[in-house]
C-alpha positions in Angstrom: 86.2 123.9 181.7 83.9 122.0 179.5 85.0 121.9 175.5 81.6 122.3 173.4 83.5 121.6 170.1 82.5 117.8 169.1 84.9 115.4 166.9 84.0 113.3 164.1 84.8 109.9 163.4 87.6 110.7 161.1 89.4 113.1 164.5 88.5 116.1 162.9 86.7 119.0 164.4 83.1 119.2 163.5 81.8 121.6 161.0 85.9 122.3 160.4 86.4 122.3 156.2 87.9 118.5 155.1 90.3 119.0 152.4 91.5 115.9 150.6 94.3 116.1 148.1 93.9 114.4 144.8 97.4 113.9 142.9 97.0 113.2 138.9 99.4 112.8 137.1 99.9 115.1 133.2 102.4 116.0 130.8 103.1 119.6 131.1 105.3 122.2 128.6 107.6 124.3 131.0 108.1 128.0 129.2 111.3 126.8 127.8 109.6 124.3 125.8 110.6 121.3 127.9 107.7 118.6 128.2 107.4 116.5 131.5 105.5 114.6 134.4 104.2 116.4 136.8 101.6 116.0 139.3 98.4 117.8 140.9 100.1 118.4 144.1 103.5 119.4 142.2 104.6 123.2 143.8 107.1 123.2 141.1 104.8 123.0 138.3 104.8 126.6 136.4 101.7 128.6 136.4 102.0 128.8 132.9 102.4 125.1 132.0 100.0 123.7 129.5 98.5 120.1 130.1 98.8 117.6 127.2 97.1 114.8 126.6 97.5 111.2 125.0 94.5 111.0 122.5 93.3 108.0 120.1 92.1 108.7 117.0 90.0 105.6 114.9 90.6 105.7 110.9 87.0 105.9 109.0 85.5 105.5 106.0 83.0 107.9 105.1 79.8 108.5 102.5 79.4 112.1 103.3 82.7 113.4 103.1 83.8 115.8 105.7 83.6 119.4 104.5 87.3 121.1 104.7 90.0 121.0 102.6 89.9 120.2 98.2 87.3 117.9 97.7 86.3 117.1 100.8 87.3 114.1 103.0 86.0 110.6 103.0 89.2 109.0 105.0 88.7 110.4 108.4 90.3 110.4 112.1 88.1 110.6 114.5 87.7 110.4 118.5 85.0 107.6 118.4 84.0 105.1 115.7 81.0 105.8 113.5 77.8 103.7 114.6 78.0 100.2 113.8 74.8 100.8 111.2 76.5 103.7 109.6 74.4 104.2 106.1 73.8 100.4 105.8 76.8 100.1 104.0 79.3 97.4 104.5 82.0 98.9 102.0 82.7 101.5 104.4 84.3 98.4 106.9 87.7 98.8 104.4 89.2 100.2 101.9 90.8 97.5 99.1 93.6 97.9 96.8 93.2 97.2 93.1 93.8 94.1 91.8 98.0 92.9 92.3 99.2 91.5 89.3 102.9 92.9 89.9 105.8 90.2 90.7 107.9 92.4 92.5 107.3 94.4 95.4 105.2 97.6 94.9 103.1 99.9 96.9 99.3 98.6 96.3 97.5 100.9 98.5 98.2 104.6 100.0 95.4 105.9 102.1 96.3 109.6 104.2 93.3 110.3 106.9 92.3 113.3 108.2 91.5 114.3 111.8 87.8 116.5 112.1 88.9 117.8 115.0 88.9 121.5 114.1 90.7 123.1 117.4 94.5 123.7 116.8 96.8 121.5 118.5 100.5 121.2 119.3 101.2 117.5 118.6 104.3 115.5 120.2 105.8 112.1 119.9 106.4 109.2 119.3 102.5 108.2 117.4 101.6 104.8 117.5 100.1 103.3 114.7 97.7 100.4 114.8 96.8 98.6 111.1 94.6 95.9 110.7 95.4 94.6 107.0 93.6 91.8 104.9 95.3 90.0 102.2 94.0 87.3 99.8 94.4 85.4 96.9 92.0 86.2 93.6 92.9 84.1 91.3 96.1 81.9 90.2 97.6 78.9 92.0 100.8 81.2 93.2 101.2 83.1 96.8 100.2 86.5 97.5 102.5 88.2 99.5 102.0 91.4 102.0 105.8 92.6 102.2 106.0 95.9 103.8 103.8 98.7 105.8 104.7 102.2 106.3 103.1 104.6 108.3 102.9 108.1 109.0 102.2 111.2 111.1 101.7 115.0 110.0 99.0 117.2 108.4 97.0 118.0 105.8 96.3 121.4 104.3 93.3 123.5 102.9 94.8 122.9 99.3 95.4 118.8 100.2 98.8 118.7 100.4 100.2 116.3 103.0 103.0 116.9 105.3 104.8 114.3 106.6 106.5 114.8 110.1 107.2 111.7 111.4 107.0 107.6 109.7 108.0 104.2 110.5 107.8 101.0 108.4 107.8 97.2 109.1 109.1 95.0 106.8 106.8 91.7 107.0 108.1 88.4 105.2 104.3 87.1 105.2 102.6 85.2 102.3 99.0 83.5 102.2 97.0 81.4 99.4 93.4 81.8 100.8 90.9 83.5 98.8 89.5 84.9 101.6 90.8 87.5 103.7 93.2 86.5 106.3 93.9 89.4 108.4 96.9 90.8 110.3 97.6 93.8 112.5 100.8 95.7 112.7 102.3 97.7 115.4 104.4 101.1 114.0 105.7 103.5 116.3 106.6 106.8 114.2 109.2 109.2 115.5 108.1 113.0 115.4 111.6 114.6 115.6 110.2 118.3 116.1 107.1 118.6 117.2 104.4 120.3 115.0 101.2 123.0 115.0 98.0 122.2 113.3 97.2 125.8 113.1 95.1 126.1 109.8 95.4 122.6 108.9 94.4 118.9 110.3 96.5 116.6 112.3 96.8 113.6 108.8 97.8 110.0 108.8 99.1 107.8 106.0 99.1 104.1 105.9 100.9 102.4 102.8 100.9 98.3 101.7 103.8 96.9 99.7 102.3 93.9 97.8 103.7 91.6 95.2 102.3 87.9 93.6 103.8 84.7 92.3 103.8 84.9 88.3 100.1 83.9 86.9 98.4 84.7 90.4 96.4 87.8 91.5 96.1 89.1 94.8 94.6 92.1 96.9 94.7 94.0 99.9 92.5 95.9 102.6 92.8 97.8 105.4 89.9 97.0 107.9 87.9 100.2 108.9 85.3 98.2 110.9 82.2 101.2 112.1 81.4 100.7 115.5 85.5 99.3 116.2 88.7 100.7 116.4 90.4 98.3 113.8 93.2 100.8 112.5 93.6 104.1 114.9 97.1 106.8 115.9 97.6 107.1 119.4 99.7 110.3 119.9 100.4 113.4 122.7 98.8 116.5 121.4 97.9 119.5 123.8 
């Protein structure tokens, strides 16, 4: 008896249907709430189960503020940088503190973003927080010192308000006398105990700068908000 069916090279029957499973790997929420790894090809994996996703979101400095919330907002998170031309204006690459004239250690600079991203989400943690911070000396023949950095995770809502859910801070013994900028980038990771809707309101970031001079010395302070880079960004799970 002669067989008519033909093999191809991989053994298969020809014509028969190749199926080729593909594992990924995602962070699911199980109906209980419990979040966890599971992949593609997992049988265990509720039908229900929600994928989550790490996401990066760049601080930006605006001229058009984004319509929502009092006022508006010029301090922004988003997915992707603003173009590298963005309204031909170099003063949106920071944000600077005032002058420091104080001789103690003080908070010089407290800047909350806010995320356009309109969908609500279900956020988890720990958020990582990446600052890129510029100090300098204006004036005086004393040290400018950058002492401590505290960031934050929460949200922001319609009224402005902002809701802390989760922080971290770095204590930094660093002092410079340059009068120009000499940057440095921190590393927080902020613990989110519980984590949080952003039903009605915007997934918000804080960054704050302790600062403090020697006596007849003035300093100042930036965080770097380069368009086109990702100087300062919050890396977080959200689904």
């Amino acid at each position: 008896m002669v067989n008519n069916e033909s093999t191809n090279i991989t053994g298969n029957i020809a014509g028969e249907k190749l199926t080729q499973q593909k594992k990924e790997v995602s962070i699911v929420q199980d109906a209980d709430g419990t979040v966890r790894l599971c992949t593609s090809a997992d049988t265990n994996a509720p039908v229900s189960s929600v994928v989550a996703q790490k996401k990066q979101f760049v601080m930006q400095k605006v001229t058009n503020r984004y319509h929502w919330g009092e006022g508006g907002q010029q301090y922004l998170l988003m997915e992707n940088p603003s173009p590298s031309t963005l309204d031909n204006n170099d003063e949106l690459d920071f944000i600077e503190s005032n002058p420091i004239y104080n001789t103690s250690s003080t908070p010089v600079l407290n800047v909350i973003f806010c995320s356009t991203d309109e969908m609500e989400k279900q956020i988890y943690g720990p958020a990582r927080i990446i600052s890129s911070v510029g100090v300098k000396r204006i004036s005086g023949n004393g040290l400018v010192y950058f002492d401590n950095i505290i960031g934050g995770v929460g949200y922001k809502d319609p009224s402005g308000g902002y809701h802390e859910m989760g922080g971290d801070s770095l204590p930094i013994p660093y002092n410079i006398t340059s009068e120009t900028y000499v940057e440095r980038t921190t590393q927080l990771f902020a613990n989110i105990p519980t984590s949080f809707s952003t039903d009605g309101n915007r997934l918000a970031a804080r960054i704050q700068i302790y600062a403090f001079v020697n006596a007849n010395t003035v300093g100042q302070v930036r965080i770097n908000l380069r368009r086109g880079l990702a100087d300062s960004y919050i890396e977080l799970v959200m689904r």
